[in-house]
N, C-alpha and C positions, 0 to 999 in steps of 0.2 A: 554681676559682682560675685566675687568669691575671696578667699581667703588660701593661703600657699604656707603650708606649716609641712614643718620633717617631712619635704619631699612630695606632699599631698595638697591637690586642689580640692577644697573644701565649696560648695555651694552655698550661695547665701542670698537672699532676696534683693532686689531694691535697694530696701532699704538695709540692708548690711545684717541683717537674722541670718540665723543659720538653718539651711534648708532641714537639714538632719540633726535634731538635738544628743544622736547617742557620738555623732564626731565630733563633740566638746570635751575640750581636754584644759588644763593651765594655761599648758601651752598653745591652743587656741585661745583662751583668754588674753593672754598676753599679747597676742598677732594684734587681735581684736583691738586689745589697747593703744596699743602701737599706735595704729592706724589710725586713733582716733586722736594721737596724741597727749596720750597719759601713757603713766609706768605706776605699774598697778603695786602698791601700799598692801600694810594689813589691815587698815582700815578700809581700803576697799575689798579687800577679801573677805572682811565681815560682812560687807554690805552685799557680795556676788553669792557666796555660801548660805545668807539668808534667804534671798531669792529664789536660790535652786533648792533648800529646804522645802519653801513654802508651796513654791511648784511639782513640786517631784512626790511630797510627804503631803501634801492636804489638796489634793481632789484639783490639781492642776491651776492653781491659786497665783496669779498673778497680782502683786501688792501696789499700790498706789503710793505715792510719796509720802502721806499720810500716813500709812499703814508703817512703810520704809522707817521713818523718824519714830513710830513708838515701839516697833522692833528694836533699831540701838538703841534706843533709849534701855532697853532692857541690858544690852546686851554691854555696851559702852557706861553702865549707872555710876560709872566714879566720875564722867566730867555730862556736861550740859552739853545737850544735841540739838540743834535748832534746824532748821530749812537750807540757813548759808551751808552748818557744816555739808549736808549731802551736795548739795548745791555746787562746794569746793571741793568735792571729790569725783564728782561727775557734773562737770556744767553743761551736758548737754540734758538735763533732765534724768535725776535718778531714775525715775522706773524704768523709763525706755533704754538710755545708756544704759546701766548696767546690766538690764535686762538681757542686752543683745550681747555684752560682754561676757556674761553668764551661760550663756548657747541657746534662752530660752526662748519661745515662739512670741512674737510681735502683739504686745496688748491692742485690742482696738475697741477701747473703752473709749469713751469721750468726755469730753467737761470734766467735771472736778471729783469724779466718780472713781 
């Protein structure tokens, strides 16, 4: 599997990560999205931006849905953030979806952790 952005075959595992997190760009997000059948919002760019925060700025931190939801909650505090809203911006499961949307490497946490 791979990805074909401005001219370039990008690498990506299986399950659609991206092999090399420094060829993530927008516009690899966006292929990314594509692909998965989203057009990517700014609300999901708070959600993709948080991500790469937490991964890139705190010791390679890959956040759980959990985590996800008291993040906007933070960051979204004028309206009410529950499970749907993530839910309704990536229903393939926030951390993973966006995750990979993000260019970050493939969580492989299990259960509710």
């Amino acid at each position: 599997m791979g990805y074909h952005v401005n001219g370039t075959e990008l690498d990506a595992t299986a399950t659609g990560y991206l092999v090399n997190q420094d060829e993530w760009s927008k516009e690899v997000a966006n292929e990314i999205a594509r692909q998965e059948g989203l057009v990517l919002t700014q609300d999901h760019w708070d959600v993709i931006e948080y991500l790469r925060d937490q991964y890139f700025n705190h010791n390679g931190e890959l956040p759980n849905n959990r985590h996800i939801l008291k993040g906007m909650q933070d960051i979204w505090s004028d309206r009410k953030v529950d499970n749907k809203t993530l839910f309704d911006l990536f229903p393939g499961n926030p951390s993973k979806q966006a995750g990979r949307i993000a260019g970050l490497p493939e969580s492989m946490r299990k259960g509710g952790y």
